[in-house]
N, CA, C and O of each residue as an XYZ file, in Angstrom:
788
protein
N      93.377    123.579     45.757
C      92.136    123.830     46.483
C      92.323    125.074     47.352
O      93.136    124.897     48.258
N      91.866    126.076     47.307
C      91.073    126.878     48.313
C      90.958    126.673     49.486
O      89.766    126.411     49.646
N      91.544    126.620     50.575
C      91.129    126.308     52.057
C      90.749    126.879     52.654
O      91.507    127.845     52.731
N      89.508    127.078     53.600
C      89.321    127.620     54.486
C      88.289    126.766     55.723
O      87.969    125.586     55.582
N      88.069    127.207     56.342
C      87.653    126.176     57.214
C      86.151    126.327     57.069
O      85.578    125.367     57.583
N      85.333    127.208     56.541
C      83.810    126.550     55.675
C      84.189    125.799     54.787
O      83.384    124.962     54.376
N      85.511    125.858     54.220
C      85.346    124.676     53.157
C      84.954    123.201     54.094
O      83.922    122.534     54.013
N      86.206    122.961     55.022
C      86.131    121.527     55.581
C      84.935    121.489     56.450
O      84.737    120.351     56.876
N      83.958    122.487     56.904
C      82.627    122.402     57.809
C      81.954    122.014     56.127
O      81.718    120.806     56.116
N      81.706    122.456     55.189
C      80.898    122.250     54.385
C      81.107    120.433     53.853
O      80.058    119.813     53.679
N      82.409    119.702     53.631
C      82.925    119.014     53.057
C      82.003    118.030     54.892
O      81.100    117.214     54.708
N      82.426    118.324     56.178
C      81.944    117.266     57.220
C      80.279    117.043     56.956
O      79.701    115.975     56.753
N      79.644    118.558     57.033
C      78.287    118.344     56.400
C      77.725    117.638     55.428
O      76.687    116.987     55.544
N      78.525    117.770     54.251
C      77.731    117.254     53.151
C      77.769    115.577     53.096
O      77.133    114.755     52.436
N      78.918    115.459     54.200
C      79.066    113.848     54.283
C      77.769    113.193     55.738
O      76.907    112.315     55.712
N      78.186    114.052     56.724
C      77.782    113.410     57.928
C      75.859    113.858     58.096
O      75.243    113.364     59.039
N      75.269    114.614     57.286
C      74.216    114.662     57.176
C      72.797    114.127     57.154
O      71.759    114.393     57.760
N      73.311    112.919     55.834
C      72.354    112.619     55.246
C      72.610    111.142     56.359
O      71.696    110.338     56.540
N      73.694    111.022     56.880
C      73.750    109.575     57.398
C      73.660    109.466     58.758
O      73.620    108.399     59.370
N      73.601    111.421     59.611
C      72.894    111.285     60.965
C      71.896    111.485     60.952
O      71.537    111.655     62.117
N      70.967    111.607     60.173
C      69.603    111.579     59.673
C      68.618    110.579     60.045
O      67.515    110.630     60.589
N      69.473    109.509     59.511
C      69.123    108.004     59.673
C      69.029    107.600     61.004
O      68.225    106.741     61.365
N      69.922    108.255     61.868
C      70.512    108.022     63.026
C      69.516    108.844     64.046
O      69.550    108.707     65.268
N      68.437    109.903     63.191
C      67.511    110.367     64.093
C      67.836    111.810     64.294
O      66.986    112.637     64.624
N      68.792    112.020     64.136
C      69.381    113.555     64.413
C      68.692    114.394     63.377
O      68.496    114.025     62.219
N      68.225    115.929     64.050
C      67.548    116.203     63.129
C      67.697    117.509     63.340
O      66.885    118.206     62.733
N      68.412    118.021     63.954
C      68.685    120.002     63.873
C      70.532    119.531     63.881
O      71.155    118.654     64.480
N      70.995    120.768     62.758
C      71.892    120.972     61.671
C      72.285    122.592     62.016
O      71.647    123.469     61.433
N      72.989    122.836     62.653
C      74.022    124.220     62.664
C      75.694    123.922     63.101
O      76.146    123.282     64.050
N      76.386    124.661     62.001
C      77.658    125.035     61.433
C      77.855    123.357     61.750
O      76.885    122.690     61.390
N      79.112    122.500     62.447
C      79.524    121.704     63.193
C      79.106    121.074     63.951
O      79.633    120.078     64.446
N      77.760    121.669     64.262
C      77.124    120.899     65.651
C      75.688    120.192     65.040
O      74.964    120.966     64.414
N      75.255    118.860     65.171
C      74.458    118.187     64.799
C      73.584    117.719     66.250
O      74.300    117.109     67.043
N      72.289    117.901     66.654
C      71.450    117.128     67.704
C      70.067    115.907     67.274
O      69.247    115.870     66.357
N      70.261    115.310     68.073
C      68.573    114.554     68.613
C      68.037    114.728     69.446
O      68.574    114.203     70.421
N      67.340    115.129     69.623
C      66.157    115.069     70.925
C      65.351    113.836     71.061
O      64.610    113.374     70.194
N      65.568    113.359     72.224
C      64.591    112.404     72.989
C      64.054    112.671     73.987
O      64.721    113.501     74.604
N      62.605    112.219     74.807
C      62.292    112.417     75.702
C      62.782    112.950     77.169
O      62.150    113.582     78.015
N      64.316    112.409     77.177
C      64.569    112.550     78.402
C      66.183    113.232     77.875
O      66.592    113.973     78.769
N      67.049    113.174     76.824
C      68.507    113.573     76.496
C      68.213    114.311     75.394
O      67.179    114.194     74.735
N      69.122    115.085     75.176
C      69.776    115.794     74.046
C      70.926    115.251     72.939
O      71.685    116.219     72.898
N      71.199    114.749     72.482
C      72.658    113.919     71.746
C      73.248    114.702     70.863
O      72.694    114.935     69.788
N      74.234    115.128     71.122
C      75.316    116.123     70.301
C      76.285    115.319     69.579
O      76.855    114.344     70.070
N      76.462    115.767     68.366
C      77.810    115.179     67.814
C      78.390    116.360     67.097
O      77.741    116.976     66.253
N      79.748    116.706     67.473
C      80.593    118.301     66.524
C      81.851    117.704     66.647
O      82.368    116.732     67.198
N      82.295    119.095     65.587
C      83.607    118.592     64.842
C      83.895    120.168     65.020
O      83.735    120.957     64.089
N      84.355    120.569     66.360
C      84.923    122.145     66.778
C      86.366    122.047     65.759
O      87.288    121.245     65.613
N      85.958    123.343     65.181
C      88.005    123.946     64.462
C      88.778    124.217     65.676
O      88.485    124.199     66.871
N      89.942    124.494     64.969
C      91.063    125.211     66.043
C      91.039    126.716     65.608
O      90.548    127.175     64.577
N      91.495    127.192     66.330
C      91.867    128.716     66.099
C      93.548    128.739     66.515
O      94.287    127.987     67.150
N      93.668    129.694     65.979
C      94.890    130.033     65.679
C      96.236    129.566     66.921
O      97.379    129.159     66.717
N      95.524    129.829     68.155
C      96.330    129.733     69.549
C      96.413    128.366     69.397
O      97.449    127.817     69.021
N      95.172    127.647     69.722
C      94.891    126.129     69.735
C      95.928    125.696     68.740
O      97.082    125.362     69.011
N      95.435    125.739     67.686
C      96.090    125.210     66.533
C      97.906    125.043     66.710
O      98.617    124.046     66.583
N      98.264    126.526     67.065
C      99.606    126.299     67.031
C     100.299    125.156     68.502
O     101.177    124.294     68.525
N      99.488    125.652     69.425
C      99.730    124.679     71.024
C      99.604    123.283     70.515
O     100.130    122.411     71.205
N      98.931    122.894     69.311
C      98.403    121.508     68.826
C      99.779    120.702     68.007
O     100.262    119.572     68.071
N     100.091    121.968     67.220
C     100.698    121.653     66.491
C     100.408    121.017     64.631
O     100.843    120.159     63.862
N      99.347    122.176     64.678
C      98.527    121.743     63.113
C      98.123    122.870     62.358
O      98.647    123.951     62.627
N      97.172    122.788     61.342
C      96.466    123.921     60.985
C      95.694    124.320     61.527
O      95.644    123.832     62.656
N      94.613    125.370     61.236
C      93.526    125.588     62.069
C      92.414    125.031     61.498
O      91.335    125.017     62.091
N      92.592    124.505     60.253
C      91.516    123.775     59.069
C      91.475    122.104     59.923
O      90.730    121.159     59.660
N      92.181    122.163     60.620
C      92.395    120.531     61.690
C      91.086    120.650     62.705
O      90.682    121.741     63.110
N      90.532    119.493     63.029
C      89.531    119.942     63.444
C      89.648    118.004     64.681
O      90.179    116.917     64.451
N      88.861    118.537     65.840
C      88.267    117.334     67.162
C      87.027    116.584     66.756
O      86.221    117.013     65.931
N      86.964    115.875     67.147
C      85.135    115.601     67.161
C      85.058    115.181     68.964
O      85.901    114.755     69.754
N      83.481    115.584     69.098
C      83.167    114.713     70.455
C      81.828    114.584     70.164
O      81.245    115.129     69.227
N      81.298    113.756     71.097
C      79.899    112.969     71.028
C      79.473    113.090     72.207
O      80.149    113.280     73.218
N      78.287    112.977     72.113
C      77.694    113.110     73.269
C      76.034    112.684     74.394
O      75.220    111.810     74.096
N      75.976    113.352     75.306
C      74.817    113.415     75.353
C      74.231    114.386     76.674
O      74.998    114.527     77.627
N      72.684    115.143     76.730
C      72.722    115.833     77.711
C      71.716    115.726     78.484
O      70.729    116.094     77.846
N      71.288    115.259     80.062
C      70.138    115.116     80.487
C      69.713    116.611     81.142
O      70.327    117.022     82.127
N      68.963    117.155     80.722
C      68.312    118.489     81.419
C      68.088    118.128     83.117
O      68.368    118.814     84.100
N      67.315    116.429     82.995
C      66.786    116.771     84.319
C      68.224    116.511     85.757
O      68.066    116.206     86.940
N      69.136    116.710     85.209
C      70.412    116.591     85.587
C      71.100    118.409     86.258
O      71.779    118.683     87.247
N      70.586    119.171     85.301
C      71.323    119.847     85.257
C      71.012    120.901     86.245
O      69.807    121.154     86.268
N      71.870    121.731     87.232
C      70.906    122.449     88.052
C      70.687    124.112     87.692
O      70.017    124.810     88.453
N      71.253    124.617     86.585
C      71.048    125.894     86.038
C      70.108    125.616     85.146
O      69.572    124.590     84.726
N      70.016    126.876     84.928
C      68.902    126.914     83.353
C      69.415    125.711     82.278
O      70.525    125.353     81.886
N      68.499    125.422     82.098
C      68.509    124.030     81.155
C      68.624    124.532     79.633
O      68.043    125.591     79.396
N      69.371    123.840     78.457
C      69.921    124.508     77.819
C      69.164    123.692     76.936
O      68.729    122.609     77.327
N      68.919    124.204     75.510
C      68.159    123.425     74.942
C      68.828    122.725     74.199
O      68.660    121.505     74.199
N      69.957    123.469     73.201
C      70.398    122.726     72.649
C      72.125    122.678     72.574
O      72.702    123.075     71.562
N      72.814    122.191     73.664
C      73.811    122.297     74.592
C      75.480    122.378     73.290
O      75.493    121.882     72.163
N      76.139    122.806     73.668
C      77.198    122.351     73.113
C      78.060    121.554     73.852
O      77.676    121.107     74.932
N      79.284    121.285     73.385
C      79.950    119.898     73.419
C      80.339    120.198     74.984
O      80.561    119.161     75.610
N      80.450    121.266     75.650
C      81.603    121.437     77.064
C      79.963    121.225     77.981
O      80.031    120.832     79.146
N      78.715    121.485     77.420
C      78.020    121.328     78.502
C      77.257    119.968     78.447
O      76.094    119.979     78.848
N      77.769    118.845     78.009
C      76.963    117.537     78.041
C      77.202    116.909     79.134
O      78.368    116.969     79.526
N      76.426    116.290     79.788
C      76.566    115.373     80.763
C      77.725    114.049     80.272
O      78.879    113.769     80.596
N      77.255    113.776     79.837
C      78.282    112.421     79.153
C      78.963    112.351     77.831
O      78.221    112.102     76.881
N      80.340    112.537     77.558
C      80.944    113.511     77.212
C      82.443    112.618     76.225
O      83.429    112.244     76.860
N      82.347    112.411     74.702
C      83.466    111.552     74.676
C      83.836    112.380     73.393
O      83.193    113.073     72.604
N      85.365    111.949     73.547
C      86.194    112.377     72.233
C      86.387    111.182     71.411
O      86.636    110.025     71.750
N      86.199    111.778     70.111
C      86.047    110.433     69.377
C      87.731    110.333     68.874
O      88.460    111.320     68.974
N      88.076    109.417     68.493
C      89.631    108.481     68.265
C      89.886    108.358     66.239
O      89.226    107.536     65.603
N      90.576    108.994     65.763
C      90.799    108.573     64.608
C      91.268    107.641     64.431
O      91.789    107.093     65.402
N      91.332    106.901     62.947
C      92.162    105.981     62.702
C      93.049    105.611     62.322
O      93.678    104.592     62.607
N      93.350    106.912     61.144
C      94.207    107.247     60.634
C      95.331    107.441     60.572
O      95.327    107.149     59.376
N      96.391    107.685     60.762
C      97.898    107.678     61.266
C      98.553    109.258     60.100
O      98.709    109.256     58.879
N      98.829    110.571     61.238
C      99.116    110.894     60.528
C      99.963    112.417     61.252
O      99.471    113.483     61.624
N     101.407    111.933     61.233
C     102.603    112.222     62.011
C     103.314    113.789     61.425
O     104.483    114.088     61.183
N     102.368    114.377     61.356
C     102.439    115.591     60.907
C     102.468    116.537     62.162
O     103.236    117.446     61.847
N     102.082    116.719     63.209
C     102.072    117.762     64.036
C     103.314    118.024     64.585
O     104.226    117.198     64.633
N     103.376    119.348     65.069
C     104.562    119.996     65.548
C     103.939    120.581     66.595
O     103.401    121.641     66.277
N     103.828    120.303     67.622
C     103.200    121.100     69.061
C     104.260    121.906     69.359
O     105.389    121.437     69.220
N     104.075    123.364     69.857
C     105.161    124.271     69.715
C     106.227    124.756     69.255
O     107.127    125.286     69.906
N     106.141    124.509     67.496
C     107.230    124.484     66.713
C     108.143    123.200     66.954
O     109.251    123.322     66.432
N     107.982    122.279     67.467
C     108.921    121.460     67.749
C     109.041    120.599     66.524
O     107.997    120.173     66.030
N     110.093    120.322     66.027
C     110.196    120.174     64.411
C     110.344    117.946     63.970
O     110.601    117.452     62.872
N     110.110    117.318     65.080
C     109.978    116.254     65.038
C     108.226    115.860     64.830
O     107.624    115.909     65.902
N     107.571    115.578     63.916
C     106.450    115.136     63.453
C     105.736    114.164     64.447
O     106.295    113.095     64.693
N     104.783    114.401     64.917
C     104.675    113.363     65.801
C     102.609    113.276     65.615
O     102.160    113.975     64.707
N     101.589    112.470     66.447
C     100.472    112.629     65.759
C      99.530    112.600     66.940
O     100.064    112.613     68.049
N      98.583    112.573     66.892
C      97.564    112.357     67.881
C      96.178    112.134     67.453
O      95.510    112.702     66.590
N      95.851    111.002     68.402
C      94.571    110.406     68.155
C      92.929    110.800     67.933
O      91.932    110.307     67.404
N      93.421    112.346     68.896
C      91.840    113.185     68.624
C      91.715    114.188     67.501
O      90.617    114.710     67.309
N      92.613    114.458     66.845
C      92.842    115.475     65.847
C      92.647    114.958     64.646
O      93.182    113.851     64.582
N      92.128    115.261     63.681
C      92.276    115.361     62.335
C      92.818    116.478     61.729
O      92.365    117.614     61.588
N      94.033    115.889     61.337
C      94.809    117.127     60.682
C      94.473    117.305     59.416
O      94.493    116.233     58.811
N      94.132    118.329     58.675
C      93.633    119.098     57.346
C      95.073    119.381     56.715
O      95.735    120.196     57.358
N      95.592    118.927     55.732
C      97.276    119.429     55.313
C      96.720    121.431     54.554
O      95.815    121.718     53.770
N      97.288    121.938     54.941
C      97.410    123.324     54.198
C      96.995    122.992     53.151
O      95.799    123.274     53.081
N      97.483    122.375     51.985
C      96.726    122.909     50.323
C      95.186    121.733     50.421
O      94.470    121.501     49.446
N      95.033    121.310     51.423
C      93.469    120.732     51.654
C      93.776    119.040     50.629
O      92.736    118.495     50.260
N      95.029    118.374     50.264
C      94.853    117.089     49.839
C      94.599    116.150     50.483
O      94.507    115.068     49.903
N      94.440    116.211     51.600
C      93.799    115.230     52.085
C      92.141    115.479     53.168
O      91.677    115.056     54.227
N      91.893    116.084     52.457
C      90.357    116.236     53.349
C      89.390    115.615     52.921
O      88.274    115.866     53.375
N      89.604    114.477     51.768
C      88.415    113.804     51.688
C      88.711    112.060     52.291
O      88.102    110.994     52.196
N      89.859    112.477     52.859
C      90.651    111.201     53.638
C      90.004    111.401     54.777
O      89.136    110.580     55.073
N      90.244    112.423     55.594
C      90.256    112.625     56.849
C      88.445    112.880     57.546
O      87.903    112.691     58.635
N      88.048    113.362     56.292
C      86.132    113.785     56.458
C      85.628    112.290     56.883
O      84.849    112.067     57.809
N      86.328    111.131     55.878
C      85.873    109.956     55.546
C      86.572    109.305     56.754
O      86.230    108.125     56.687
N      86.945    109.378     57.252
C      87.583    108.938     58.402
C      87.033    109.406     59.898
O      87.467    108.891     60.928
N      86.106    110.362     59.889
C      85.550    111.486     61.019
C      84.318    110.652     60.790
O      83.832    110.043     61.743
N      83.649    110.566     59.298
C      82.377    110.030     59.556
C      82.482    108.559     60.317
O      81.830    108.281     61.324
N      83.595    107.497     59.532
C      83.743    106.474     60.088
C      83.782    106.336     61.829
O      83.076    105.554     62.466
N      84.546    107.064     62.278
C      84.687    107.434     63.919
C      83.187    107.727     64.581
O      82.941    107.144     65.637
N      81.748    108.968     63.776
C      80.899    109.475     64.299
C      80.253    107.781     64.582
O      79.921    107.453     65.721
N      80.111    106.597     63.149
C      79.149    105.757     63.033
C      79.842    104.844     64.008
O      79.116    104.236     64.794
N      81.270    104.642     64.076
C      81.137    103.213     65.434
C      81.825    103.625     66.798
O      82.190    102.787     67.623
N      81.952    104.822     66.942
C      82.385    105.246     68.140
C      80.723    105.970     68.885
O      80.015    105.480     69.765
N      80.514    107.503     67.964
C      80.134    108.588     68.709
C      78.277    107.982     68.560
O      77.533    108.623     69.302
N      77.823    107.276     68.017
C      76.320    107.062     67.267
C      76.237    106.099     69.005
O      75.692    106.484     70.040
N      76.802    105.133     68.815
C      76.641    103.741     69.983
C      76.622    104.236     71.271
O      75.915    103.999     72.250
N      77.825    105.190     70.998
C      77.742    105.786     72.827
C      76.567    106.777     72.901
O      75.734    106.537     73.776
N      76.347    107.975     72.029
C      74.607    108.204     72.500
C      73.713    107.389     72.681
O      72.857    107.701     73.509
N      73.591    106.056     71.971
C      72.349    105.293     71.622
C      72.340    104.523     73.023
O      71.380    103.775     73.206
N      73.398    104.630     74.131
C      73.604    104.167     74.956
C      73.471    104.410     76.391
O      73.438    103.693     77.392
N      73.422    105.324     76.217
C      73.528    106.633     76.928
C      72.414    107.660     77.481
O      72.194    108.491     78.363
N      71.763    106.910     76.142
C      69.955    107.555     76.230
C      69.499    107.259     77.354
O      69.065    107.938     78.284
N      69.705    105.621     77.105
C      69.017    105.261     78.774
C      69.088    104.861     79.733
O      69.550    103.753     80.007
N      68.537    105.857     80.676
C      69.419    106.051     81.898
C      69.797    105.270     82.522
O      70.737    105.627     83.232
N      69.445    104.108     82.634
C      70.162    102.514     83.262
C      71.462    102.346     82.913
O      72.443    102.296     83.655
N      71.391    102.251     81.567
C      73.594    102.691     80.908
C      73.596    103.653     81.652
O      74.007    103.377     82.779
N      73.213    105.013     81.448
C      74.032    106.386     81.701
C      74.172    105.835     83.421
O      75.182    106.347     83.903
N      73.376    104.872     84.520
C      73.893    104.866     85.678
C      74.950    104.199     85.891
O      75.819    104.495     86.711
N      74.937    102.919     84.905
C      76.090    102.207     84.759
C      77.551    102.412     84.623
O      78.524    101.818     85.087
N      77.368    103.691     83.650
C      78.286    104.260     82.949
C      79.484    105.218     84.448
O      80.679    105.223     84.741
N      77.880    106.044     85.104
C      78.444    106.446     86.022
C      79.265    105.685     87.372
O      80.186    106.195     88.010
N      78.769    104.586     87.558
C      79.083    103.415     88.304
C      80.234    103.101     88.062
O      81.059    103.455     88.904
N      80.768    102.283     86.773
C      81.936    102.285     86.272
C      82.826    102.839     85.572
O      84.017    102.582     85.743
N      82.280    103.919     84.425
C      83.446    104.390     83.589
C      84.263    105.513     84.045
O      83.747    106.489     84.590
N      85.731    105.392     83.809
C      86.332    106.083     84.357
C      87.095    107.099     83.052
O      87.068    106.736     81.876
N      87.535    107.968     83.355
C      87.963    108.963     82.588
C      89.634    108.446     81.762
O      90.657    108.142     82.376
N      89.405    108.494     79.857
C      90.194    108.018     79.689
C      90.321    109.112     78.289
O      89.461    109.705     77.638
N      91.684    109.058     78.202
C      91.869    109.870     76.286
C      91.702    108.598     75.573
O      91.981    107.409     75.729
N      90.896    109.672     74.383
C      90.990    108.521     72.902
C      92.268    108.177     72.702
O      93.321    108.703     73.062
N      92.009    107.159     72.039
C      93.256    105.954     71.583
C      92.801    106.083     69.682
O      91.782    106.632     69.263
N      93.946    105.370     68.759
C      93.229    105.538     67.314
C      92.294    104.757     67.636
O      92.483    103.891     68.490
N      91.076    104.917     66.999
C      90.159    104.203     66.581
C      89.050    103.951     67.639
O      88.117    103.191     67.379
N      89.151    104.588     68.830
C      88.422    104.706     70.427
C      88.086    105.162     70.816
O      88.894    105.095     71.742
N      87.163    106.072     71.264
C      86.310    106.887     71.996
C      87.004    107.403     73.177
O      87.029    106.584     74.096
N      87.508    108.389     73.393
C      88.371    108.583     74.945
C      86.850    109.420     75.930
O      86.004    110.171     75.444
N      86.929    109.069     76.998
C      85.655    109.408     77.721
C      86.119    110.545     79.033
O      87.136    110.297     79.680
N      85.332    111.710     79.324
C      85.755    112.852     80.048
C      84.433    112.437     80.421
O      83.374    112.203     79.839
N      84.987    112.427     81.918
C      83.712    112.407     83.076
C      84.251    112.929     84.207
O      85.471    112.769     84.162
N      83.866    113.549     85.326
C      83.658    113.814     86.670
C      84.296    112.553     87.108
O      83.902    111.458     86.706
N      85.779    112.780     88.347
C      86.160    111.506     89.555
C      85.347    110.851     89.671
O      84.214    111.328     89.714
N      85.581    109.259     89.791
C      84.938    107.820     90.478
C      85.178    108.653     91.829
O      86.122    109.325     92.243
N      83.492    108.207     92.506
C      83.045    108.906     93.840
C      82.858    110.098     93.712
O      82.235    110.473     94.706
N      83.141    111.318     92.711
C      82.878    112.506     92.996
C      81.090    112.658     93.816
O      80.140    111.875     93.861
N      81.304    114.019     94.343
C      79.944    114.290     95.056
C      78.199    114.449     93.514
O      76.980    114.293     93.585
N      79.046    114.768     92.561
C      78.766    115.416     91.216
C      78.351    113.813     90.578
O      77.168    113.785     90.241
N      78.908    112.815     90.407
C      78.251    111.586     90.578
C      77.479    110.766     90.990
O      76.675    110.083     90.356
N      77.741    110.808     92.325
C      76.681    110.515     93.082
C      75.713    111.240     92.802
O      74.839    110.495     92.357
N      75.476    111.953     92.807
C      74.030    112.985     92.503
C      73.607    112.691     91.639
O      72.512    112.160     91.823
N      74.142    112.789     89.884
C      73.431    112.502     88.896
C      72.918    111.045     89.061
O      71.814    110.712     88.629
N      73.891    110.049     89.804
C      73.089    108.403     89.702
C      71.963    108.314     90.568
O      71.314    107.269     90.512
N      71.528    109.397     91.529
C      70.256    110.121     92.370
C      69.034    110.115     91.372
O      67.970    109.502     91.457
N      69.510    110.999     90.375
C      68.519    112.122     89.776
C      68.174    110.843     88.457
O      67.031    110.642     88.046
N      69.194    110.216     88.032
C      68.975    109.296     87.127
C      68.070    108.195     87.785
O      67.466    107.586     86.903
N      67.841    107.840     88.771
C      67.696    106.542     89.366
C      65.714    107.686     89.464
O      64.699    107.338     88.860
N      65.787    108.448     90.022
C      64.561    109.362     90.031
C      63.833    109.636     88.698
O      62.802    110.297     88.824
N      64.092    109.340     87.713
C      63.825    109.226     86.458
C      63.158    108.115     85.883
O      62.298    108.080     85.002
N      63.781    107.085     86.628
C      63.261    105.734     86.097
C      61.869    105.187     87.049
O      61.186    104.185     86.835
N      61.711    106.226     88.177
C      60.443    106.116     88.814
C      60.743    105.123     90.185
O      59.825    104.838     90.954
């Protein structure tokens, strides 16, 4: 096989498409998939590595993250973005593979070792219909539930109330949020709570 990394964006597309569709999502550029609802934005991407990344990772650059998401405009206090990428969502998770696969070398270091947010792409591309199939599996019971959750703002206050900042685990959603008590918290459970009238 041919590798390049439109191959594996074309190979996530042709899988994760037709089945975030269903899911309501309905604008489609490179990696990055959205929904729009009344009040959020819901992102789901599968960012590559580049070359620096990649090697600090310890993979190819055909290896690729996913995160999920979601974004409230009336949250945000700059220009409101329409259709946000993954670093500017309000609520913000890395999705967890399941897979097991002890291939990385983070700084040349020659002991194989693996990690839970990565999908590693092997160089001659044999396993990318393992790993695609394994990304979609992660989007449908990790990254789909936590937008669908997230939408409304009673979770998203909840969320802020209790969830605390954790890395994916295999098979788990790891969640990046703003400090329990930050000032940046408090505010959004303000602006959220102002929403619901």
């Amino acid at each position: 096989m041919d590798l390049d990394g439109r191959v594996v964006g074309q190979a996530l597309a042709k899988r994760l498409r037709p089945i975030l569709r269903e899911h309501g999502f309905h604008r489609f550029q490179g990696r990055n998939v959205w929904r729009r609802t009344d009040l959020t934005v819901g992102l789901v991407s599968f960012p590559s590595m580049n070359a620096y990344v990649a090697a600090g990772v310890g993979c190819t650059t055909y290896s690729f993250s996913g995160a999920a998401g979601v974004y409230y405009p009336a949250l945000d206090d700059g220009a409101r973005v329409e259709w946000p990428r993954d670093y500017q969502l309000t609520f913000r998770g890395m999705l967890g593979k399941t897979i097991r696969q002890p291939y990385f070398h983070p700084y040349g270091i020659s002991d194989g070792s693996d990690r839970a947010d990565v999908w590693y792409v092997l160089e001659d591309g044999s396993n990318l219909d393992e790993v695609v199939e394994d990304a979609v599996a992660a989007v449908l019971a990790q990254g789909v539930p936590f937008i669908d959750r997230l939408d409304d703002p009673r979770q998203a206050i909840q969320s802020l109330l209790h969830d605390e900042r954790r890395n994916p685990d295999f098979g788990s959603l790891g969640l990046l949020s703003a400090g329990s008590g930050s000032s940046q918290r408090t505010q959004d459970i303000e602006r959220l709570s102002a929403l619901l009238g």
